[in-house]
C-alpha positions as CSV (number, residue, x, y, z in Angstrom):
1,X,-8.3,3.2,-3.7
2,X,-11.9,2.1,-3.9
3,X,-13.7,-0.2,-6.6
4,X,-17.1,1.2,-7.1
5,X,-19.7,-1.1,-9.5
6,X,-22.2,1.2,-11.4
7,X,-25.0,0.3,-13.2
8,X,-24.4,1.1,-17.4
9,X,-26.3,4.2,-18.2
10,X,-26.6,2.8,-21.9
11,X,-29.7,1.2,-21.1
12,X,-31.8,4.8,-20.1
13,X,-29.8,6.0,-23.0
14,X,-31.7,3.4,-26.0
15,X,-35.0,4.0,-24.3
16,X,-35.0,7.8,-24.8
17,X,-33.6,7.0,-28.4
18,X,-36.5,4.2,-28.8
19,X,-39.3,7.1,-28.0
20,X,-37.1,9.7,-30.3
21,X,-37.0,6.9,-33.1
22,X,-40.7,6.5,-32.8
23,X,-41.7,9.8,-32.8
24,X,-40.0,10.3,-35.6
25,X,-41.6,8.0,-37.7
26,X,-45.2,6.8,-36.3
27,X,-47.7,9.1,-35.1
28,X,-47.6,9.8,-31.6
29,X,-51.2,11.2,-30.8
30,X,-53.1,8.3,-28.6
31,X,-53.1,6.5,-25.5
32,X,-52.2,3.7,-27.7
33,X,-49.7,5.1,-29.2
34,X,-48.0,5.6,-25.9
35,X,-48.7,2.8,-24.7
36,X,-47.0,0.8,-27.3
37,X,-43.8,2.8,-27.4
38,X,-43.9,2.4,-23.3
39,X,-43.9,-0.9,-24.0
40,X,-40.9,-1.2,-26.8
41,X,-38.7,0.8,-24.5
42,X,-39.2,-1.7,-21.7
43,X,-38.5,-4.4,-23.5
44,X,-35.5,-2.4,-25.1
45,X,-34.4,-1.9,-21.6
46,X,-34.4,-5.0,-20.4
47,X,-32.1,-6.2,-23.4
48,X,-29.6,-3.7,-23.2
49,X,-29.5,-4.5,-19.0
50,X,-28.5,-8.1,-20.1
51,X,-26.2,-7.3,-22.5
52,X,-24.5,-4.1,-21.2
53,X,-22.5,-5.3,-18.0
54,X,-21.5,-3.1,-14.6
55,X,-19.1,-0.6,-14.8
56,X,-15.9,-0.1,-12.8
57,X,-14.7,2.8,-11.1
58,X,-11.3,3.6,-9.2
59,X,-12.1,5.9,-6.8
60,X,-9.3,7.3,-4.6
61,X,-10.5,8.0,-1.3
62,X,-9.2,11.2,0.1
63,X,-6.3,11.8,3.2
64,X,-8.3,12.4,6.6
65,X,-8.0,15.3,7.8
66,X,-6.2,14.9,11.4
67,X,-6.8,17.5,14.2
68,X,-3.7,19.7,14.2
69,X,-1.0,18.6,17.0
70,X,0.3,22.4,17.7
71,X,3.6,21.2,16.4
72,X,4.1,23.1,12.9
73,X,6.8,20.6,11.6
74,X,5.1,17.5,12.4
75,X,1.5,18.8,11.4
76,X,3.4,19.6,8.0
77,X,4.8,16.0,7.9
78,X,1.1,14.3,9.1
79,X,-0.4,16.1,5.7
80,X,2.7,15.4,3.2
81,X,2.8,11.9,4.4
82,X,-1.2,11.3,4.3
83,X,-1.1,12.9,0.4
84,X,1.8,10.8,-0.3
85,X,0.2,7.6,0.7
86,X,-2.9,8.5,-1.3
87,X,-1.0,8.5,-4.0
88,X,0.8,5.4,-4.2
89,X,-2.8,4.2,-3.9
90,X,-4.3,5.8,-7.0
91,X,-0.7,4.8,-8.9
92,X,-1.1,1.5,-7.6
93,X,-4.6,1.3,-8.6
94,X,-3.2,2.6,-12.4
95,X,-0.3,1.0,-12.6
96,X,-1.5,-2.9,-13.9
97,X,1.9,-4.5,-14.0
98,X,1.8,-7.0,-10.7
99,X,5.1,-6.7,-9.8
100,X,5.6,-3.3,-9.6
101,X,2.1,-3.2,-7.8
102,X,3.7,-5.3,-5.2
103,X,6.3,-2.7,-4.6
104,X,4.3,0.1,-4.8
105,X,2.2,-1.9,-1.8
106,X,5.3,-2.2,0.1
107,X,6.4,1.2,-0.2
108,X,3.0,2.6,1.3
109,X,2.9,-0.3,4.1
110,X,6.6,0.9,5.3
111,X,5.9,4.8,4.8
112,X,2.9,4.7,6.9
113,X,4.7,2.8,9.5
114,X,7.4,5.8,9.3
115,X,4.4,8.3,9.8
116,X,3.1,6.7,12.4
117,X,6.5,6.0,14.5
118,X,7.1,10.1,14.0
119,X,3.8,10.9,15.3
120,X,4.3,8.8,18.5
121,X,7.5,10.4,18.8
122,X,7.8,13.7,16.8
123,X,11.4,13.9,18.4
124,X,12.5,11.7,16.0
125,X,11.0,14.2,12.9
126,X,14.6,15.2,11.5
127,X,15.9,12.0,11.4
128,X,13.4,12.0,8.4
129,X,13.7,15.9,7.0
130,X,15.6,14.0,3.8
131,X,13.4,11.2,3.3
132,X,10.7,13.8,3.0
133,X,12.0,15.9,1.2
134,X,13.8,13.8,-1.3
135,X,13.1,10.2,-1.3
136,X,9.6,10.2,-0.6
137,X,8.8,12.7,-3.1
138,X,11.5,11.8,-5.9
139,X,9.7,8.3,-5.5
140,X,6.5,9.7,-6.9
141,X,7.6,11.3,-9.3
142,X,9.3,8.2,-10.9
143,X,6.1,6.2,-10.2
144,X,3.8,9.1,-11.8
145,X,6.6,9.0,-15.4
146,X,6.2,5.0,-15.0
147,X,2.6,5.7,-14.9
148,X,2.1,8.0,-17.9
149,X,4.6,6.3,-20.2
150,X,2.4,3.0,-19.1
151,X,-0.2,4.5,-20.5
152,X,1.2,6.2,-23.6
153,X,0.5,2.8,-25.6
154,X,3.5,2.8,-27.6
155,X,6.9,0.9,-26.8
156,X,10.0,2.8,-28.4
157,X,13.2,3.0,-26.9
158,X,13.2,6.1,-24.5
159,X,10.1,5.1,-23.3
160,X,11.0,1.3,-22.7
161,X,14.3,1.6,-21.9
162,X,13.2,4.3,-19.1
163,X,10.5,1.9,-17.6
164,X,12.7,-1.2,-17.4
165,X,15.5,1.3,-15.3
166,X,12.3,2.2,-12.8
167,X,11.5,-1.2,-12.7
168,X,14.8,-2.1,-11.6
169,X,14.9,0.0,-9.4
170,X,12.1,-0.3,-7.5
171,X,13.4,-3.1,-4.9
172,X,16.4,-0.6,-4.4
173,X,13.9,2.0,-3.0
174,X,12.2,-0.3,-1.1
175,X,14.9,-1.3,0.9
176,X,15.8,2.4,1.1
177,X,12.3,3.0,2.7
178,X,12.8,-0.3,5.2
179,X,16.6,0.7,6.0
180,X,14.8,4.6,7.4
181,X,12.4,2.7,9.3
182,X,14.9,0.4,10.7
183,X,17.0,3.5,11.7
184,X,14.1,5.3,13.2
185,X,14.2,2.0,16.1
186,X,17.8,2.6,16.0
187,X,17.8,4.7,19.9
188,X,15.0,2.6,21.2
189,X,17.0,-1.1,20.3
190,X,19.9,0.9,22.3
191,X,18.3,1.5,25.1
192,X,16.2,-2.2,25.4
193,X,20.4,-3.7,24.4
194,X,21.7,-1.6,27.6
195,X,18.2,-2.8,29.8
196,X,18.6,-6.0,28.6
197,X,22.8,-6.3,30.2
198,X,21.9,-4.5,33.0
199,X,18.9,-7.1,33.9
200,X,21.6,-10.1,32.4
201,X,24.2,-8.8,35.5
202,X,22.1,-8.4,38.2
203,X,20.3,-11.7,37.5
204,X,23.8,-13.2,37.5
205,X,25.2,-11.5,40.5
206,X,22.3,-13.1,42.4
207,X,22.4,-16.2,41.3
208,X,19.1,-16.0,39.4
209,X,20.8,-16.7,36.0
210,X,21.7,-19.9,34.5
211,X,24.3,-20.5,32.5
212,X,21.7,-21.6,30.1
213,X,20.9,-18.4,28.6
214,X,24.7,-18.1,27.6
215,X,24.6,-21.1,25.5
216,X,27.0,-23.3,27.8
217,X,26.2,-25.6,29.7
218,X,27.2,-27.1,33.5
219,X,29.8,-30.0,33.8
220,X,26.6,-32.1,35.6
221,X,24.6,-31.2,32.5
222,X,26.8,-32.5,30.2
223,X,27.6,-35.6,32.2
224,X,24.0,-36.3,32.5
225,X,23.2,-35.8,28.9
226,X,26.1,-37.9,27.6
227,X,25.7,-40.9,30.0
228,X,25.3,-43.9,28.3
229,X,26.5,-42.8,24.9
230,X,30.1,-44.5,25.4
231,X,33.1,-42.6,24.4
232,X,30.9,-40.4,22.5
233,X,31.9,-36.6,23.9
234,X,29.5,-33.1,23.4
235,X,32.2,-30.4,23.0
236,X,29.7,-27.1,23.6
């Protein structure tokens, strides 16, 4: 969501109320005449541009529109997810409590990340068919009640009560959100683990590993790093 400064239109508004004022009450007839109300308005202006300050606008930008992939599911999932993350914005951009604003950021940083690690691998798109069709959009709907009872200015039971339970859990569905990114890198942490003791063996076999990398040592390292400490022993 976007901050836009525009200039107070209340300025324009008391010059076309200075002529009407004057018209009303002078005659309105000679160049002079004119002239003097030109000049009252002007002045009028440049009052009410002092004293009448910028105003501020929240504009939510709009979801880019992504060339369609062929695949209906994940097409499906590029424009939910976009809409979705354009709406935590404009909540966020609502919603003035700082805390909550801070989870609302987190929740849009980790579902983008989600998006984007389907898109690189639709494959993975049902490991996500509930958080799409629950999570994510049971989320906003508790954000958009936060939002509205926010701004119902009144704080009576069913209405405070209701917000301190959303507040509350907020950090739950956060790590609800992390935990379904986590899982998405579930296969891929797999397959580096097996690379990784594959690598570890054949290294070793050749007698391109050290014992280092284990975390033990040789019996001429630890002689070495103990001499001259006494009867001081390392036990690794």
């Amino acid at each position: 969501m976007a901050t836009v400064k525009r200039k107070s239109v209340v300025p324009y508004y008391a010059c076309g109320g200075v002529w009407v004022l004057y018209a009303a009450l002078f005659p309105l007839y000679r160049v002079s005449h004119f002239a003097l109300v030109a000049l009252v308005s002007l002045v009028v202006f440049g009052v009410m541009r002092l004293v009448c300050s910028d105003v501020e606008e929240q504009i939510v930008e709009k979801p880019k529109e992504e060339k369609p992939t062929g695949n209906e599911a994940l097409d499906r999932m590029i424009r939910d997810g976009n809409l979705a993350v354009a709406e935590m914005k404009r909540l966020n951009g609502s919603i003035k409590d700082e805390k909550v604003s801070a989870y609302i950021d987190r929740l849009e940083d980790v579902s983008g990340k989600i998006f984007a690690q389907i898109k690189a691998d639709p494959s993975r798109l049902p490991q996500i068919s509930r958080f799409m069709d629950y999570y994510l959009p049971t989320t906003l709907k508790i954000l958009n009640a936060y939002d509205r009872m926010g701004s119902a200015g009144v704080s009576g039971e069913n209405i405070g009560g209701t917000m301190q339970r959303v507040e509350k859990m907020l950090g739950a569905i956060v790590t609800a959100f992390e935990k379904q990114l986590d899982a998405l890198y579930g296969a891929e942490a797999m397959d580096i683990s097996t690379d990784i003791t594959v690598l570890e063996n054949l290294m070793q076999r050749e007698g391109l590993l050290g014992d280092e990398l284990h975390g033990t040592a040789t019996a001429t390292g630890v002689e070495s790093s103990v001499e001259g400490l006494g009867d001081i022993k390392l036990e690794l």
